[in-house]
BAMI-339308 format. One line per 5 residues: number of its first residue (from 0); for each residue y, z, x of N, C-alpha, C. Coordinates in pm, whole numbers, plus 50000, padded with zeros to 5 digits. Layout:
BEGIN
NUM = Y,Z,X,Y,Z,X,Y,Z,X; ...
//
This chain:
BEGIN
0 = 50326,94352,36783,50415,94443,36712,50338,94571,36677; 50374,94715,36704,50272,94809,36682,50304,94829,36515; 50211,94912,36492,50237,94964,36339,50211,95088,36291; 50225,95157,36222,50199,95276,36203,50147,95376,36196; 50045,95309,36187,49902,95367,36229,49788,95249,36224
5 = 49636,95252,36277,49601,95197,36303,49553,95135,36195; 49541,95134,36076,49495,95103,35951,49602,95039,35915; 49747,95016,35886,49872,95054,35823,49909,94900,35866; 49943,94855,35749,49996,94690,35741,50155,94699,35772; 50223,94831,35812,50382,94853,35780,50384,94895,35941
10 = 50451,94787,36014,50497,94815,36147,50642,94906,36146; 50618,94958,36276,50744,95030,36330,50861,94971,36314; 50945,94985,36233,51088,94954,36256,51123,94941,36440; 51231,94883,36519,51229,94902,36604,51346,95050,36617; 51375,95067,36727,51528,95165,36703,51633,95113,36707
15 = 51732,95218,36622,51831,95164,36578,51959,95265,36717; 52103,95230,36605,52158,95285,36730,52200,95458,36697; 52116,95504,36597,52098,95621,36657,51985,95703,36766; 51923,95581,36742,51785,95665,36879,51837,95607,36995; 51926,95479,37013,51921,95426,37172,52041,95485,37238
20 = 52048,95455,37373,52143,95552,37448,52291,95493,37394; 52371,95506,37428,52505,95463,37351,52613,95435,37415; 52598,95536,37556,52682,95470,37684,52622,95375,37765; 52721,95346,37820,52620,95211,37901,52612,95254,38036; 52650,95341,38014,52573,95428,38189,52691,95402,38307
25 = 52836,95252,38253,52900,95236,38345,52998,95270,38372; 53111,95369,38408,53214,95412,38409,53318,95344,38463; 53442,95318,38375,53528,95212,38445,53601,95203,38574; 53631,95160,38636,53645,95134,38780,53752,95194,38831; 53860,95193,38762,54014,95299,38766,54064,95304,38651
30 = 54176,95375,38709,54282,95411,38560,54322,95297,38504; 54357,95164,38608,54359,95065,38574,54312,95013,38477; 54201,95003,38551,54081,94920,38402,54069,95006,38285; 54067,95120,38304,54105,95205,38182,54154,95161,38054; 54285,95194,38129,54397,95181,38059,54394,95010,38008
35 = 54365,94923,38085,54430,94789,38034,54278,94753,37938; 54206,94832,37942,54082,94832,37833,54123,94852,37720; 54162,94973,37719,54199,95063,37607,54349,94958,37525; 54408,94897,37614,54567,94798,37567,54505,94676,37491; 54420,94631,37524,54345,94526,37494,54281,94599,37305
40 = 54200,94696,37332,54159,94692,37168,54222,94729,37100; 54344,94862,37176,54428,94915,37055,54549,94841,36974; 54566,94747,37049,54652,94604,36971,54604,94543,36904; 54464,94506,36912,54390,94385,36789,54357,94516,36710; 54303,94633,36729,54335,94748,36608,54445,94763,36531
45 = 54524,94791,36576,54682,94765,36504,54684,94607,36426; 54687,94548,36538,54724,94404,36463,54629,94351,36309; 54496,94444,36320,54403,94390,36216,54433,94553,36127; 54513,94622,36132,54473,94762,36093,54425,94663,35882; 54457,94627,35848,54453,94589,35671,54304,94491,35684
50 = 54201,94504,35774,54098,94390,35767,54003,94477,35773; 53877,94474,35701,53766,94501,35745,53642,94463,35758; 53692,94347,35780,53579,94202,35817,53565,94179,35973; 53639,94310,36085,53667,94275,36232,53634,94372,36273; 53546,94380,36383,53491,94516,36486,53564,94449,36605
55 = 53638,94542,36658,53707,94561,36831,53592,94678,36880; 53590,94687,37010,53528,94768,37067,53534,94752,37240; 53490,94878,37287,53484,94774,37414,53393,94924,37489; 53350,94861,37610,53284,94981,37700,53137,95031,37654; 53089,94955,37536,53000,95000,37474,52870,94909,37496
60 = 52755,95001,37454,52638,94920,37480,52571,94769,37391; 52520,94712,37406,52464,94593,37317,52387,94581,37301; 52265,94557,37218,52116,94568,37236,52078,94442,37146; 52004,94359,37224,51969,94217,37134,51860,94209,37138; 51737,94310,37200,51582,94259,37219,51544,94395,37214
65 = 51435,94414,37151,51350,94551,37208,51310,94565,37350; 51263,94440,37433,51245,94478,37552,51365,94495,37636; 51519,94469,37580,51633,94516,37708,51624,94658,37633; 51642,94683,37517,51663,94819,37488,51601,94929,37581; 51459,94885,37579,51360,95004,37653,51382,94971,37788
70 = 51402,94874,37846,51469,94882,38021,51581,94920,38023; 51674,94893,37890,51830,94958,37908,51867,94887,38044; 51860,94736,38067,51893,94719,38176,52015,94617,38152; 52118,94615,38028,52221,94558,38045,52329,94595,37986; 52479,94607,38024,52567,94725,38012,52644,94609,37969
75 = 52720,94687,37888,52796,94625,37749,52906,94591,37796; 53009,94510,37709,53070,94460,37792,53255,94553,37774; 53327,94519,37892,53426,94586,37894,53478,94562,37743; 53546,94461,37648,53653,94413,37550,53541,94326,37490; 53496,94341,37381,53467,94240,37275,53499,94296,37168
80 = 53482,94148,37061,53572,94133,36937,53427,94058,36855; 53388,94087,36686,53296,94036,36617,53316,94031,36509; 53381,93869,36471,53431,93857,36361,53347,93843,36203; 53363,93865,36076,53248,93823,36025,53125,93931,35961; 53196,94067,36026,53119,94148,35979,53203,94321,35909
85 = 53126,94407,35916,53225,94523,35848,53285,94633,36011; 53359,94651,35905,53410,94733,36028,53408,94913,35990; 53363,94975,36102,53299,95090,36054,53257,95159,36208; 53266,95307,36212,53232,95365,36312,53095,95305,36381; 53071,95283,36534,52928,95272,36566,52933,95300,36694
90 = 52830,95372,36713,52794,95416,36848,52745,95306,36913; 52656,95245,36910,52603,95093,36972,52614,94943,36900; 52638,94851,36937,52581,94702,36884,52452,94677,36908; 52430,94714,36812,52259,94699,36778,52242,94526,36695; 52188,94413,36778,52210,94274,36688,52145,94267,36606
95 = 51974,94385,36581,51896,94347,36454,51934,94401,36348; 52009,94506,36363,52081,94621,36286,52238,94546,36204; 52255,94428,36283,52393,94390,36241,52341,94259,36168; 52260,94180,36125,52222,94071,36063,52186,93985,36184; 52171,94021,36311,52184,93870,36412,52328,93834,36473
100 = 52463,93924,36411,52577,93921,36450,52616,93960,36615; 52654,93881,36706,52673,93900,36807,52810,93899,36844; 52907,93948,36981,53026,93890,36968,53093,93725,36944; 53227,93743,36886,53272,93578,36926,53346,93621,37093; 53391,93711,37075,53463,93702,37246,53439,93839,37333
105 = 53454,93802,37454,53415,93892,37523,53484,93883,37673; 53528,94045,37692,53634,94037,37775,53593,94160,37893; 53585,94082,37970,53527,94132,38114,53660,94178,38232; 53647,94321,38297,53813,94323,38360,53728,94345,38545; 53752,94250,38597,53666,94243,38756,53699,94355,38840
110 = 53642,94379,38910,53650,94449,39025,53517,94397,39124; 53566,94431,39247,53473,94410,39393,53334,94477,39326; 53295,94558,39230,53140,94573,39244,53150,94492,39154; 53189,94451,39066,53109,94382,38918,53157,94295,38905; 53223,94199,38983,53232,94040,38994,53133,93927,38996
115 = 53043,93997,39071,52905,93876,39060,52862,93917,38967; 52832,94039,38874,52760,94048,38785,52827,93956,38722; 52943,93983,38663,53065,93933,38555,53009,93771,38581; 52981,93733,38685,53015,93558,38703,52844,93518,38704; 52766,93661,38704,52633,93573,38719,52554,93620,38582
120 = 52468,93744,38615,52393,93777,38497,52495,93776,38355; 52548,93861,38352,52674,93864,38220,52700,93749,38142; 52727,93628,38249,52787,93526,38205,52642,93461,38167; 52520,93482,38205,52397,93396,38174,52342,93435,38043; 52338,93591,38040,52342,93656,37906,52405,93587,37809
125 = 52574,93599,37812,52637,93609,37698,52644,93464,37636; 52624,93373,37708,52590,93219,37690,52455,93218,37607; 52311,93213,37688,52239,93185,37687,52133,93277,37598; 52163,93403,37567,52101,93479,37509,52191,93534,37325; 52342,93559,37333,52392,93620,37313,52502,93524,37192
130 = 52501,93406,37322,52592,93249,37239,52716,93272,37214; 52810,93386,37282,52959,93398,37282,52999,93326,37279; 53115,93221,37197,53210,93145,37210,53284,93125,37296; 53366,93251,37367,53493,93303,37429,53413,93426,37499; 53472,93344,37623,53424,93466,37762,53561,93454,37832
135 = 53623,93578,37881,53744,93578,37991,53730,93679,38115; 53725,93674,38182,53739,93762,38302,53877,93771,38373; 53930,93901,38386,54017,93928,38394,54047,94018,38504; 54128,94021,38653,54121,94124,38761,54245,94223,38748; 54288,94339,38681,54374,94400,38686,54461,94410,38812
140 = 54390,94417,38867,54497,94436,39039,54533,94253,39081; 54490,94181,39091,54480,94035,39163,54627,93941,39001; 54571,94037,38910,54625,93940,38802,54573,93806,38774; 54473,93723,38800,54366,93625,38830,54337,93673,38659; 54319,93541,38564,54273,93524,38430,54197,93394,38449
145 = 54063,93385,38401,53975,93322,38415,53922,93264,38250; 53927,93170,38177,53868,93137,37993,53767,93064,38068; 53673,93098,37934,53525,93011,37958,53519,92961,37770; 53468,92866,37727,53412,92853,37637,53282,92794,37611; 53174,92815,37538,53088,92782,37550,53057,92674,37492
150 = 52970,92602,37584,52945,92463,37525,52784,92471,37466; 52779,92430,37347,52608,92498,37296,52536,92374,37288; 52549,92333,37329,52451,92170,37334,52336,92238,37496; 52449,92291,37599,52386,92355,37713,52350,92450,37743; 52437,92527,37698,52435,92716,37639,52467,92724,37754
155 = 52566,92692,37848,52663,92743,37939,52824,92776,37933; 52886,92781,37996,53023,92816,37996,53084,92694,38091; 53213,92637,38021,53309,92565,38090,53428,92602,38051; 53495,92567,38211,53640,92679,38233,53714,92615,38088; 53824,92677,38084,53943,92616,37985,54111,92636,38093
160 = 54172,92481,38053,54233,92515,38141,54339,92582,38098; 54436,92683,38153,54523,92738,38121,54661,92662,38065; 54707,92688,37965,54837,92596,37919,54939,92619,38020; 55062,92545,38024,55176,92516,38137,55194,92678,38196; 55253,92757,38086,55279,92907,38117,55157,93016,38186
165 = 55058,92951,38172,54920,93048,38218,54897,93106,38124; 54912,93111,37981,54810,93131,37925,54743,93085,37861; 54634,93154,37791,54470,93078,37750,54490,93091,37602; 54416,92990,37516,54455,92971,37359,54294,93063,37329; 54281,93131,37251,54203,93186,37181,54121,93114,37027
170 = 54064,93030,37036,54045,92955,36901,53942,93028,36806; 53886,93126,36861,53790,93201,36773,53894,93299,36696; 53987,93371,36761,54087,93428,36676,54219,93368,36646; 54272,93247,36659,54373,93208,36649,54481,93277,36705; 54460,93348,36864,54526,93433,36899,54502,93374,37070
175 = 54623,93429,37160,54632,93364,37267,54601,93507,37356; 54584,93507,37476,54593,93583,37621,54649,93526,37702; 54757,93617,37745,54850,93571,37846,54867,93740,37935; 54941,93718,38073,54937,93800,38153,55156,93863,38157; 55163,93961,38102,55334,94017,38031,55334,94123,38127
180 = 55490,94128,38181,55500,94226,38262,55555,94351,38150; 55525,94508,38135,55504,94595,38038,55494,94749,38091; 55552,94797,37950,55495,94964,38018,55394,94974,37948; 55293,95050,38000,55188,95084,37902,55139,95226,37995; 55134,95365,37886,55079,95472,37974,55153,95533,38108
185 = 55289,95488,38118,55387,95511,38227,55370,95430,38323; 55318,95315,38293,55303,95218,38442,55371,95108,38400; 55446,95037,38449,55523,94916,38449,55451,94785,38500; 55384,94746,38443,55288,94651,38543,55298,94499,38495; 55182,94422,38577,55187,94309,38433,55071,94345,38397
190 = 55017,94345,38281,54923,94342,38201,54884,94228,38129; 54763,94216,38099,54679,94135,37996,54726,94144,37858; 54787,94087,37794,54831,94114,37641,54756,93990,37567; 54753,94036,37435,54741,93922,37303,54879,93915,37253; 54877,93737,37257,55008,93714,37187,54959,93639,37065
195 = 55083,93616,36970,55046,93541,36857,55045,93427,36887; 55020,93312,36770,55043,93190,36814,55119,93139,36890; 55275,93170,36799,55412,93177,36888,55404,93220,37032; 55309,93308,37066,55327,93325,37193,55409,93477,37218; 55413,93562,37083,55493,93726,37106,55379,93745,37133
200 = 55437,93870,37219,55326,93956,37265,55294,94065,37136; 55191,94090,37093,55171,94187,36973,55159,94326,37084; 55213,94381,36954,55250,94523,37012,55194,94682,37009; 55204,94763,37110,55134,94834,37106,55173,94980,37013; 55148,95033,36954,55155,95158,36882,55294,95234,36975
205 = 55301,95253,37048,55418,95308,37138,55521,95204,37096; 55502,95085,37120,55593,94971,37137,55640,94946,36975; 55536,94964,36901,55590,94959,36745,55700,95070,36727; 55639,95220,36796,55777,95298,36745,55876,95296,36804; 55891,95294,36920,56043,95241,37011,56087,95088,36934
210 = 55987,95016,36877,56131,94863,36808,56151,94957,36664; 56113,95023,36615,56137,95075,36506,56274,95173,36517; 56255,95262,36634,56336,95342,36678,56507,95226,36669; 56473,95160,36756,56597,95034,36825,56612,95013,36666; 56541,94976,36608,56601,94875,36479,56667,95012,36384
215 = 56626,95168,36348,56692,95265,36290,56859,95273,36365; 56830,95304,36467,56984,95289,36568,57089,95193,36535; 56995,95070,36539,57104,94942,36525,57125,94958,36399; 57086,94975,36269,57144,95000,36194,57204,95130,36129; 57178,95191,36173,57326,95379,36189,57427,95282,36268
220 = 57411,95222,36347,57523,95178,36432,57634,95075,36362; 57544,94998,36287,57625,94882,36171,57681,95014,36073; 57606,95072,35994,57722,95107,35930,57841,95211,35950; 57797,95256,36066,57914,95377,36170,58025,95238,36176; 57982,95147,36197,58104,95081,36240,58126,95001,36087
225 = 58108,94999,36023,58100,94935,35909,58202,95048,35847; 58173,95172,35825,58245,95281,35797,58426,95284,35847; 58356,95315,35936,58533,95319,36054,58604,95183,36062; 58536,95066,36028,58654,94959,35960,58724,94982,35795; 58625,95059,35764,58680,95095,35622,58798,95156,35631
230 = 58780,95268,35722,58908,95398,35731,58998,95343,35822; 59011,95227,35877,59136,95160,35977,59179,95068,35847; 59126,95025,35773,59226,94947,35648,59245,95056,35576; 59144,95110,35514,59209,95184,35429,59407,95278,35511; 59412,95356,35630,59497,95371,35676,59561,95244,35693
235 = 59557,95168,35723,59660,95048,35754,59734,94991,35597; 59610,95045,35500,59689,94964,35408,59813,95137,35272; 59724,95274,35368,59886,95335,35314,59980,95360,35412; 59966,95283,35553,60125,95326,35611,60205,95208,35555; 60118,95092,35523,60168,94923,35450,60277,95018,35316
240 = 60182,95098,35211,60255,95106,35116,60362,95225,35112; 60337,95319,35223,60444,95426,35256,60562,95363,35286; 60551,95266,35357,60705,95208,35362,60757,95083,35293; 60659,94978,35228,60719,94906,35108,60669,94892,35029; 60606,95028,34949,60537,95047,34791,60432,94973,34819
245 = 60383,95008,34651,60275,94978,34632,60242,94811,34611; 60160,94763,34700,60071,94634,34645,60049,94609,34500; 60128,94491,34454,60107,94444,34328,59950,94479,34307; 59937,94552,34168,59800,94561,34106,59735,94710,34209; 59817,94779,34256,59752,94893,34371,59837,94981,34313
250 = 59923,94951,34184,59978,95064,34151,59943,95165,34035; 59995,95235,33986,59956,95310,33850,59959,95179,33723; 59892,95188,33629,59883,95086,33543,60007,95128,33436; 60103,94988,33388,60217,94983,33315,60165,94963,33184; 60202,95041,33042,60140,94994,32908,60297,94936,32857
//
């Protein structure tokens, strides 16, 4: 461990994540992965907006050792989630900087270059170094959903099998992944969603204001019609008394 000087009993802090690089150097593969990156955190953002015991993140770097830091030789992962801690702007996951806090899940979206990574180093890491609970790999184009959970007796990953419908139960968040056909960003596709227990798909910031929109409508619409049954009795009931008086008790009061 160096130290501060050569006399000096007070070693170097290591760096934190303002000295280390902060991108992970990897740029996502299409608009695709983009986008179904970006669908993935901005829903468990929304869905947790009142918590601040939950970091979402994704695309970002990880740093668990001083010696990967200074090789910078491992790129963060597309979608993870780290329950357990504060939630707060950060440029990197720095693990000495966070108490030892690593992700519980971690969400990988494939493509033809980064499939073997995803299934080899990544997956040896996030097991064996890292101790993720919940690993998923996911192919935007193929639609192919893959759960791993980790078994820590081995510090490997074994599949999980998908429930009847195809999708995967989430037990670190009490939250499921399933594959919903959706607009998101003007594309109609199927996408990767988080559903609740029940199995709704939680919704995206667009999707909150269009059911909000639908639910203002539907109700202007109840009482438009709620209204205009008023004014068909009310008329029905003075052509009733234009031609045989007034309804007992509908008339002027007798002293």
């Amino acid at each position: 461990m160096p130290f501060q000087s050569e006399n000096s009993p007070i070693p170097i802090p290591p760096p934190g994540e303002d000295e280390l690089p902060y991108d992970d150097g990897e740029p996502m593969e299409s608009e695709r992965h983009r986008a179904q990156m970006d669908l993935l955190i901005e829903v468990l953002q929304l869905f947790w907006h009142d918590r601040d015991d939950v970091y979402v993140s994704g695309n970002m770097a990880i740093y668990f050792s001083e010696l990967q830091a200074k090789k910078n030789d491992f790129r963060g992962p597309d979608v993870f989630v780290v329950l357990d801690t504060t939630r707060r702007e950060r440029k990197s996951w720095v693990v000495w900087q966070e108490d030892g806090r690593t992700p519980d899940v971690v969400i990988e979206l494939l493509s033809d270059s980064t499939a073997a990574v995803d299934r080899g180093d990544k997956m040896r890491i996030y097991a064996k170094l890292l101790h993720v609970p919940e690993y998923y790999l996911f192919d935007p184009f193929s639609g192919a959903l893959e759960a791993y959970a980790l078994d820590r007796a081995s510090r490997s990953y074994v599949p999980v099998p998908p429930e009847a419908n195809g999708d995967v139960p989430s037990a670190s968040l009490g939250l499921r992944l399933g594959i919903r056909k959706g607009i998101y960003r003007g594309h109609e596709i199927d996408w990767l969603r988080w559903l609740d227990a029940q199995g709704r798909v939680l919704p995206t910031g667009e999707e909150q204001a269009r059911a909000a929109e639908e639910q203002a409508r539907a109700a202007e619409e109840q009482a438009r019609a709620a209204s205009d049954e008023a004014k068909r009795l009310a008329a029905r009931l003075a052509a009733y008394e234009e031609q045989f008086g007034p309804l007992p008790g509908n008339g002027p009061d007798e002293r």
